[in-house]
N, C-alpha and C positions, 0 to 999 in steps of 0.2 A: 398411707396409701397414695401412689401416684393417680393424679388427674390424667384420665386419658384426654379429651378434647372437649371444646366448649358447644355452644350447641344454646337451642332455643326453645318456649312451649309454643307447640304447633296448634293442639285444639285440647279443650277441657270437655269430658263426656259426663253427667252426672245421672242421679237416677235418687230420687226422695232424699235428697240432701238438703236439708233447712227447707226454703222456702220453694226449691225447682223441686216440681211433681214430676213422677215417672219418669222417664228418659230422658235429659239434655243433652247438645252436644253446643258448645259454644267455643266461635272460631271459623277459622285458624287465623292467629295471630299474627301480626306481624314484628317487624323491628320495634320497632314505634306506634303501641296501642293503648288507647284512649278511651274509658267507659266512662259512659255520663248514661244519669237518667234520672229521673224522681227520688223524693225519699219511698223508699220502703219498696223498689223496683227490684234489690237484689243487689245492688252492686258490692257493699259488704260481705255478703252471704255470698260473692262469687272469690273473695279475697279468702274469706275460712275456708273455700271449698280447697285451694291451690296450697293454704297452709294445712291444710287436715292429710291433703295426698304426700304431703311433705313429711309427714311424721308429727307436727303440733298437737301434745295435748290437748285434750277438748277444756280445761279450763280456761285454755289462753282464747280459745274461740268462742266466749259467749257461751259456756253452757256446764253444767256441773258433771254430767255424766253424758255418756257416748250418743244415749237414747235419748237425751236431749238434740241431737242433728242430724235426726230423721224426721221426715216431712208426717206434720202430723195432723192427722185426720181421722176424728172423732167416729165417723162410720166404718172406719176400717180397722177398727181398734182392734178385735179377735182375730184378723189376718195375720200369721206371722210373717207370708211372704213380702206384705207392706210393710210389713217393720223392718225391714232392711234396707239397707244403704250404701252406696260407696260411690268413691270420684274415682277415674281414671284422666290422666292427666297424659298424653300422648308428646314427649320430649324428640325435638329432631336434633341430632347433632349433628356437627360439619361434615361427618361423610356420609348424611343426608339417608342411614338407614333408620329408623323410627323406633323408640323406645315407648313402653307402655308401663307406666306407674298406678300401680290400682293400690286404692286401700277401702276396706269393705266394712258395715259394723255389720254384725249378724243377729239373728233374732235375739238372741242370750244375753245381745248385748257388748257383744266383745269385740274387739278388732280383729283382722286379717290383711296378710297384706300377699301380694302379686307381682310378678314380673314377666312381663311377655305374658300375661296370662298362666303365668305357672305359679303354683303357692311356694311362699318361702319364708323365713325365717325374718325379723327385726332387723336380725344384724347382716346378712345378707342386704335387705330392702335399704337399708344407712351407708352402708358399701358401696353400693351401686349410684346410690346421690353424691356419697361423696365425690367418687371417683368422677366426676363431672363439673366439684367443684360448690356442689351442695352442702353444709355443714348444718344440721336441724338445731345441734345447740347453740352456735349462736346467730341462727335466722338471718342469716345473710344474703338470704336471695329475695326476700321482702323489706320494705321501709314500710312499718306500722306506724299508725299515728302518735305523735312521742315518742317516737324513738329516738328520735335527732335531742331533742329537749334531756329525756333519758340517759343517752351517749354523753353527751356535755356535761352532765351531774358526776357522773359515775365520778370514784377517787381514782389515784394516780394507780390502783393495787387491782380495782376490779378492770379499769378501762385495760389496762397491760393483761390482764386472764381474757376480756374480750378479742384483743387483738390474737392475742396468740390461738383462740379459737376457732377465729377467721384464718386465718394461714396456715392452722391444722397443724399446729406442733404440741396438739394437747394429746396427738394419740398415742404417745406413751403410756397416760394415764389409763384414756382407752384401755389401751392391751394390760395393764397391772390390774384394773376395776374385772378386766374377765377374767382375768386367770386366776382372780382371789375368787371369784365366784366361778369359776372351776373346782378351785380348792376347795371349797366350802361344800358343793356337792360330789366331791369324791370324798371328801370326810364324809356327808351322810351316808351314800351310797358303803363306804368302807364298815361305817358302823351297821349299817342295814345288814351287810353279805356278812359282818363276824356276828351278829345276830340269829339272823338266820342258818350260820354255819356252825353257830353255839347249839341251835334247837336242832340240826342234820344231825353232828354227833351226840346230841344226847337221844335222837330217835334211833339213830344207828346202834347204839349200846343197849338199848332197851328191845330191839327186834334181835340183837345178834344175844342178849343174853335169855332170850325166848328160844330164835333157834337152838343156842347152845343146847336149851334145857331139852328141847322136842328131839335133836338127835340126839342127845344124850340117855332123854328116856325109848326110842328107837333100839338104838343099840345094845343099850343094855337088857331091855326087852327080847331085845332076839340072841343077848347071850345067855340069858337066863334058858330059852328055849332049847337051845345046844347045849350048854354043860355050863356049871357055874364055877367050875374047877380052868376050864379054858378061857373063862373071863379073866379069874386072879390073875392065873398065870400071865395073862395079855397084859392086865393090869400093872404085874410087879416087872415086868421086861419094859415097859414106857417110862413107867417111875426110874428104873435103872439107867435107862439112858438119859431122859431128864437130868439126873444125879450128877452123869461123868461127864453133858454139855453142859452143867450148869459147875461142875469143877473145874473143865477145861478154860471157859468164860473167866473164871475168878483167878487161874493160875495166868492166864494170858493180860487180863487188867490189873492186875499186880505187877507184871512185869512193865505193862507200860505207864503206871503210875511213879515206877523207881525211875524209868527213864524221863518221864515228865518231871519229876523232883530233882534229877542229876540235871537237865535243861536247866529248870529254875534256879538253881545254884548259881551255873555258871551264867547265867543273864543277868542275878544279883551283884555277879563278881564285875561283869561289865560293866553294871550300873556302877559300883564305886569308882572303878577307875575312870570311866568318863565323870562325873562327879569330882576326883583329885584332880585330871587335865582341865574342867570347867574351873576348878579354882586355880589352881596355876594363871590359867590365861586369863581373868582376872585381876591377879596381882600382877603381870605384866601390863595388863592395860591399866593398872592407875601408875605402875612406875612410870610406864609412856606418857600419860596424859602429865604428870606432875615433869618430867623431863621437858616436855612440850611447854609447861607454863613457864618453867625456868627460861627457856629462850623467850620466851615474849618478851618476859622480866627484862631481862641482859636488852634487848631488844630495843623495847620503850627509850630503858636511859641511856642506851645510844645516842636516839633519835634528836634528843634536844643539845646532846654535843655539838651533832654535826649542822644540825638548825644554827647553832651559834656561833660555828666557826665559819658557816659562810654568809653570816650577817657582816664579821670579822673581815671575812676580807669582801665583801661589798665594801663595807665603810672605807677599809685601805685603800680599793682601789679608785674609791673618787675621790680621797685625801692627795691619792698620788696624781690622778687627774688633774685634780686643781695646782699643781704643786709643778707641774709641766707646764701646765697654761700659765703661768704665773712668773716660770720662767724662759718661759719663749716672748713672752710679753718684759720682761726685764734683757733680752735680750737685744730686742728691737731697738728700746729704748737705750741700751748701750751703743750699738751702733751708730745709731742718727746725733747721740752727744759724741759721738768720738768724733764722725765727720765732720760737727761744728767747733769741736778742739782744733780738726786740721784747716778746715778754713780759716780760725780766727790765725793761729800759726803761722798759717801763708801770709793771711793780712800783715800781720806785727813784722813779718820777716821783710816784706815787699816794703813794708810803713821805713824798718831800719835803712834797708838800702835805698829807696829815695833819699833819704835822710843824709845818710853816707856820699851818694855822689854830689847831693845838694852843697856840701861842706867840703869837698874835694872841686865843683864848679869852683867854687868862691876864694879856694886856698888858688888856684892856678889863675884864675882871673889877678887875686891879689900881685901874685909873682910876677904878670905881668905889666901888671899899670904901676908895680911896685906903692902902691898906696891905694886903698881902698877908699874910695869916696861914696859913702852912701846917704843918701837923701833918706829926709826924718821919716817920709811916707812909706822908703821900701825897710828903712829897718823896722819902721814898726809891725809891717806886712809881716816883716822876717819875725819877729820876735813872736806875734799872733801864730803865724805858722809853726813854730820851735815850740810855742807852750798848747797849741792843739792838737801837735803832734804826740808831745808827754802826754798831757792826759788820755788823746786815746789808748796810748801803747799802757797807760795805767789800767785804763780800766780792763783793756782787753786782759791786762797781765791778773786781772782782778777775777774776770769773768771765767779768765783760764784755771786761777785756782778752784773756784770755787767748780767750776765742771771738773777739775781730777779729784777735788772731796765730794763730790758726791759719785762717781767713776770707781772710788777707793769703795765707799759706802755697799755700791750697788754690784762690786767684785763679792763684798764680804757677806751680802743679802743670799748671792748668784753659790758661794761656796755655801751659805748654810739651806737654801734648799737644795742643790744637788747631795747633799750628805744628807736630808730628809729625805730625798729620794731613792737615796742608796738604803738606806732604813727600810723605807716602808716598801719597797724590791723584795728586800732582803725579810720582811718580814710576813708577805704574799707567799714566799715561796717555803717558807716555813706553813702558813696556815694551806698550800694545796696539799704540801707534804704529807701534813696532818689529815685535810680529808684524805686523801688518798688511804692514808689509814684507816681512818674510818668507815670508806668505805669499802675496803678490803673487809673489816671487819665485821661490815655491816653484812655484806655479802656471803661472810662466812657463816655467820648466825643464819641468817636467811636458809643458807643451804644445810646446816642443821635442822633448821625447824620443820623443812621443807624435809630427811630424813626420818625424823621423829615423828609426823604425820604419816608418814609412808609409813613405820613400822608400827605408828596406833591406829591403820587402816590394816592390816596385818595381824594385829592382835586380833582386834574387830571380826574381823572375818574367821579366824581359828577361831574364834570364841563364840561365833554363831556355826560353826561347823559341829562345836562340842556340842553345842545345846538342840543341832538336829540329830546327834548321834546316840545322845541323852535319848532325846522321843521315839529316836526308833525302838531303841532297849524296852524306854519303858512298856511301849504297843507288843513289841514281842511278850515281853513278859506279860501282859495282860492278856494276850493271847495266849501264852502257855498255862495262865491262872483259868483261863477258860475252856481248854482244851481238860485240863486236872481234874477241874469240877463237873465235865461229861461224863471223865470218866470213873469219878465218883458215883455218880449217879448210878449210874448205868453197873459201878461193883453191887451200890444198895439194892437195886432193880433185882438184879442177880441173886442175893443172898437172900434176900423178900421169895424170889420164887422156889428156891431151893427149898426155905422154910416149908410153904405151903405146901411142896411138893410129901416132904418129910412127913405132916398134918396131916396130908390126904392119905398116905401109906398108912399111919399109926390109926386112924380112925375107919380105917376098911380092916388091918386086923382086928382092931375094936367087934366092929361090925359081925364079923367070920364069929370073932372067941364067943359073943352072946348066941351066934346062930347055934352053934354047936352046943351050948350050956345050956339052953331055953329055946325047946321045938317051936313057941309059939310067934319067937323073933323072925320077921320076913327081910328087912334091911331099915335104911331111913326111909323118912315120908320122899322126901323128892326124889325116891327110885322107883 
């Protein structure tokens, strides 16, 4: 139920409830109200009064039974009008029109409850609080004492039933708990009205085979008076027709028993054949499903091929990584030796020809002075210069070799990784190749499986189509098995009466042959 709007108690009216004698009215409330007073002034007994108009059993409020919370006074004891009781609790809500909650115990003892001053029903008076936001099972518009204490105890399974009480999502329950106790008295009431409608038709059959007998003895009474020759005759003319509705009856229920039988037939014949289609599409559906597992199969050991080939070319391709770095870094390295090949080159060359014009000064100086006169200081200069010259041009020539063997070396390093690199190129594009296949392959499976599910949703569905075409057959046919057996019945019904019909003729010539044979025969007793 929606909450219509919220709202406040404006004044509590009482009248011999607990402790307040005759008429109270306490109030009006406000937002924020505060009772103080002595022990045993009421303040308690004004708390049961607000939870009693609320709907609270009277055990919860101090007292065993109802007539326990009416004001009780030993001299008034044989009054019953003192023995009554009730709160009305006057509710204002926000658009400030006034509502009136009464609930009343009555001399007997019993409750009643009010609205506006009108009587009404529990659940009606539960309605009308709720719809304000009042819920009575779980008391949520009072804090009793321990309830706090209470609430904190509760388990994780009743505290979650409280809450959901408070917030009113229990009234599905509600509405199941009444409508089973709906159930429950239309079951009684059902059994009551076929009780009662068991004893109507058996008073009905009991007067109607009275009247039967009262017109019966009527008429025949007063055909006796008129002639008893015009009774037979009336008699054997009823039975006559009796005879040819009760042949016409049995020649018409025979005809529709063969055509109910030729039905039945053919709704047996439907039934197999929906029956051999239900098995068909059966056996298609495990061929599908078993088709279906086949690709997963193919599928699976795909899956770790192509896992493996491209772990295959991961690995190749930071083999071939490193195998570039390796040779861009051996390239470097050739370079920066080749330029100190041509520097030292330059050197030895620049070293030679000094060398050369130094020995070409000294040849044309000789030619001149025609004798060469050198001093021990500058040949030895010369000599030191001549042999610092050799060994540098030795070593340089030392230092040249040994940088074109290592030059030769790092040529022959530089061809064998570019031929690994042509390898493992060469060997990438064999394993994309290969996935590419595979996952062509993979794709193709895919797209199989992906048919094969499509035609064993397809089976699926033909195959719950058979088995509602099945149900329908069969309902037909049990409605034709139901129809057969009416009118079976109804042949029995017919042939039962024809019988008696036949009974009653043979035992009224009976009757006649004795009348005629023996003057003193008058008829049966019940004529």
């Amino acid at each position: 139920m929606e909450r219509e709007q919220g709202g406040s108690i404006h004044r509590i009216e009482l009248q011999n409830f607990k402790s307040y004698k005759q008429a109270q009215t306490i109030g009006p409330f406000k937002r924020f109200t505060a009772i103080i007073g002595p022990n045993g002034s009421g303040k308690s007994n004004l708390m049961d009064a607000i939870s009693f108009v609320m709907g609270i059993r009277s055990a919860q409020l101090r007292g065993n039974v109802l007539g326990d919370l009416v004001y009780n006074n030993d001299t008034e004891e044989g009054n019953d009008e003192k023995r009554k009781a009730y709160v009305r609790l006057v509710f204002l809500p926000d658009d400030g029109v006034e509502v009136h909650f009464q609930r009343t115990i009555t001399a007997g003892g019993n409750t009643a409850y009010h609205l506006d001053g009108k009587p009404c029903t529990w659940d009606q008076y539960n309605n009308k609080l709720m719809s304000y936001g009042v819920i009575v099972k779980a008391r949520n518009f009072l804090v009793f004492q321990g309830d706090v204490e209470s609430i904190a105890a509760k388990s994780p399974k009743d505290l979650t039933q409280f809450i959901e009480q408070i917030a009113g999502s229990d009234d599905l329950k509600v509405e199941y708990e009444r409508l089973e106790e709906e159930k429950h008295r239309a079951e009684e009431e059902c059994s009551a009205n076929f009780a009662k409608r068991k004893a109507l038709l058996q008073e009905k059959k009991i007067t109607k085979m009275q009247k039967d007998e009262a017109d019966r003895h009527l008429r025949l009474h007063e055909e006796l008076r008129t002639t008893k020759n015009e009774s037979h005759l009336f008699q054997l003319y009823h039975l006559d027709r009796e005879l040819e509705g009760g042949k016409e009856i049995i020649t018409k229920m025979t005809a529709e028993m063969a055509q109910l039988v030729g039905a039945q037939g053919l709704a047996e014949k439907d039934i197999a054949g929906v029956k051999k289609e239900q098995q068909a599409a059966v056996k298609e559906s495990i061929v599908a499903e078993r088709k279906v597992e086949k690709q997963r199969i193919l599928l699976d050991e795909q899956n770790p091929l192509l896992v493996k080939n491209k772990e295959e070319i991961k690995r190749g391709t930071k083999r071939l990584t490193t195998a570039e770095n390796n040779l861009t870094t051996r390239r470097s390295a050739d370079a920066t030796k080749l330029a100190e090949i041509a520097k030292l080159e330059q050197d030895l060359l620049d070293i030679k020809e000094a060398e050369k014009a130094f020995a070409q000064e000294i040849a044309e100086r000789a030619k001149q002075e025609g004798k060469l006169d050198m001093e021990d200081a500058q040949l030895a200069e010369y000599n030191r210069r001549k042999e610092e010259a050799g060994s540098k041009t030795y070593r340089l020539k030392q230092e040249q070799e040994v940088l074109d063997m290592e030059q030769l070396r790092e040529r022959d390093e530089k061809t064998t990784l570019e031929q690994r690199v042509g390898e493992l190129e060469a060997r990438i594009q064999r394993l994309d190749a290969q996935a590419g296949q595979n996952k062509q392959k993979q794709e193709d499976l895919e797209k199989g499986l992906k048919e094969d599910k499509d035609s064993l949703v397809s089976m699926k569905k033909k195959f719950s189509e058979v088995n509602e075409k099945g149900r329908k057959s069969r309902i037909q046919q049990d409605q034709i098995r139901t129809k057969l057996d009416e009118v079976e019945g109804k042949l029995r019904e017919a042939k039962a009466d024809q019988k008696e019909s036949e009974r009653d003729k043979r035992l009224a010539d009976t009757v006649e042959s004795l009348k005629r044979h023996f003057p003193g025969v008058r008829g049966r007793l019940v004529d």
